[in-house]
C-alpha angles and dihedrals in degrees: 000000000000087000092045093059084031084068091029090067095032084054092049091041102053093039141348101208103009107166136180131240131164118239111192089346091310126120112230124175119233132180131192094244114052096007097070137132107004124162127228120205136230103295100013112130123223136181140177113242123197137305079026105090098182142001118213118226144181125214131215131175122222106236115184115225127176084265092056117264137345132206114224119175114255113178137317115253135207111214111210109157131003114319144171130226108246116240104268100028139106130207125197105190104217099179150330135242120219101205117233092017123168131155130226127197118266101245087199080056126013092202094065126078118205114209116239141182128201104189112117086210093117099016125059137192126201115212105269113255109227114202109201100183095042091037104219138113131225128204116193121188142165128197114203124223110272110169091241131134106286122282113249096191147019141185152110125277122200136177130179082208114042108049082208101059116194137194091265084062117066118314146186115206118220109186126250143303138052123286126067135322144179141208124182121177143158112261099207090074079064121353131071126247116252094012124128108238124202121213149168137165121255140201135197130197138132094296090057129255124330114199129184140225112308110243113171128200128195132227130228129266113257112269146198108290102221144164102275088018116139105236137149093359102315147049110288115242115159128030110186126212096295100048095218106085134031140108136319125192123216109262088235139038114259092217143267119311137162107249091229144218099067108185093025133106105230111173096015103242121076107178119148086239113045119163082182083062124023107030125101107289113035114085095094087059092051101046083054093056092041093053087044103048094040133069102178110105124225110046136136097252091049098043091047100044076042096059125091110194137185092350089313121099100175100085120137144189114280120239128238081264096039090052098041090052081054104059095044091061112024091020139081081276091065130102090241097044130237103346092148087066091230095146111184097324126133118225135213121228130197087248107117112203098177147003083262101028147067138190125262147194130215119205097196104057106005097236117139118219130172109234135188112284086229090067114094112227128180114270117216106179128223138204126191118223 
């Protein structure tokens, strides 16, 4: 938001109405202060770019007298698409005319307007896809082309309030530039459960903000948390005493990975029993030692701390005791089977038993075994809520 303000006032500050319009096929920025008038001879091209509808000109014609030549009026244009100057003609150009132009109060200042512009001519929404189960939303844009001056930023604004939201309600920033672009993320970081939102997609550049149709997406109404159920990104597997918080597992494996650093101590305390390792809990901890003790890429432990899944990119590797939970309530081990979709694989954890060896799941058995580091295992990633 702060670099959004930061343009909006660069942009008031350097010019109020700067537009853009093309002289001999060159863009060339005018504003209404310090641009006008200028005069085009006899031959010179000009054309309105958008967000530019229309250029005002007046026309002389050249009439040669015995003291050289004069200029007499002629008639006033209106300049709507690319046009030349006729032999024996002069323009001066005296304005332009930005089509579908209004103005809102600046809420940094209230004593600046910042021009705006709703038509969803150059700038296009897609309807927000709403993933209940997942429970994440994706916005999806494009903004066309339009031979203006460049945009400086781009993103999506939303309010469960205000049904045209505007850049000074919530917002989710999307670079530069024109094209398409996407954002998905998870509402529960910031949006209610069973409320209506309203969105659309905005742009900034010199010529103000440019905003979109107005499309709008609810969210779900608050449910059971329960053990498989699909929540903050995974498959819920372990609730802990307050039964608000606790893990969730991705719905698929990330792949097979040695687990790395044979020969070498990671965490510094290889019993074969370690709470400090392999409880519940601590596989955050773990995967953060592993990525920082060991250089070699890919691993699982850097794969898995390197993914970003379903709007979420702090998953982790599970721990023996992690895993293990895993397996006894998604897994073959749960009382409704294998909904995690695990099959026989064996799985690595973060849960170092040697300088050689790691601990292992497997899913299908449940026995945990400590395996050589140089083995490649299945990863299926894990995030606490």
């Amino acid at each position: 938001m702060k670099n959004i303000l930061t343009s909006i006032l660069l942009l008031l500050a350097v010019s109020l109405q700067a537009q853009t319009i093309s002289i001999d096929g060159t863009p060339m920025l005018v504003s209404s202060d310090v641009s006008f008038p200028f005069w085009l001879q006899s031959g010179a091209s000009i054309n309105p770019e958008p967000p530019v509808a229309s250029i005002s000109v007046l026309e002389f014609n050249i009439v040669a007298t015995a003291n050289g030549n004069d200029m007499v009026f002629n008639q006033v244009l209106s300049i709507s698409s690319s046009a030349t100057v006729p032999e024996g003609k002069t323009w001066k150009v005296e304005s332009v005319l930005q089509e579908n132009q209004s103005f809102e109060v600046s809420n940094v200042n209230s004593s600046l307007f910042i021009p705006t512009n709703s038509s969803s001519t150059n700038i296009v929404m897609e309807a927000p896809v709403y993933d209940s189960l997942l429970m994440f939303v994706t916005f999806n844009a494009s903004i066309l082309p339009s031979g203006g001056s460049p945009i400086t930023e781009r993103g999506f604004c939303y309010s469960a309030t205000n049904e045209q939201p505007t850049v000074y309600d919530n917002i989710t920033s999307s670079g530069t530039g024109t094209g398409s672009f996407e954002e998905s993320f998870t509402p529960y970081s910031s949006l209610e459960f069973n409320t209506v939102y309203y969105v659309r997609t905005y742009a900034t550049s010199l010529e103000g903000i440019v905003y979109s149709d107005v499309s709008n997406f609810s969210t779900s109404s608050e449910g059971v948390l329960e053990i498989g159920s699909i929540y903050n990104g995974g498959l819920v597997f372990y609730i802990d005493e307050t039964g608000e918080h606790g893990l969730v597992a991705a719905t698929e494996d990330l792949g097979s990975y040695e687990w790395g650093c044979y020969g070498t101590d990671i965490n510094g305390d290889n019993s074969s029993v370690s709470p400090e390792l392999d409880g519940i809990g601590t596989g955050l901890q773990n995967t953060l030692e592993i990525v920082a003790g060991c250089s070699e890429i890919p691993i699982a432990a850097s794969e898995a701390s390197a993914v970003s899944l379903n709007g979420f990119s702090d998953w982790y590797l599970p721990s023996k005791d992690e895993l293990k939970e895993m397996y006894n309530t998604i897994g073959n081990g749960g009382s409704e089977g294998d909904i995690g979709g695990f099959g026989n694989n064996r799985y690595w954890s973060s849960s170092e038993n040697s300088n050689n060896n790691a601990w292992t799941v497997s899913f299908g058995s449940g026995s945990t075994d400590y395996k050589y580091k140089v083995n490649s295992y299945r990863v299926r990633v894990i995030r606490a809520f």
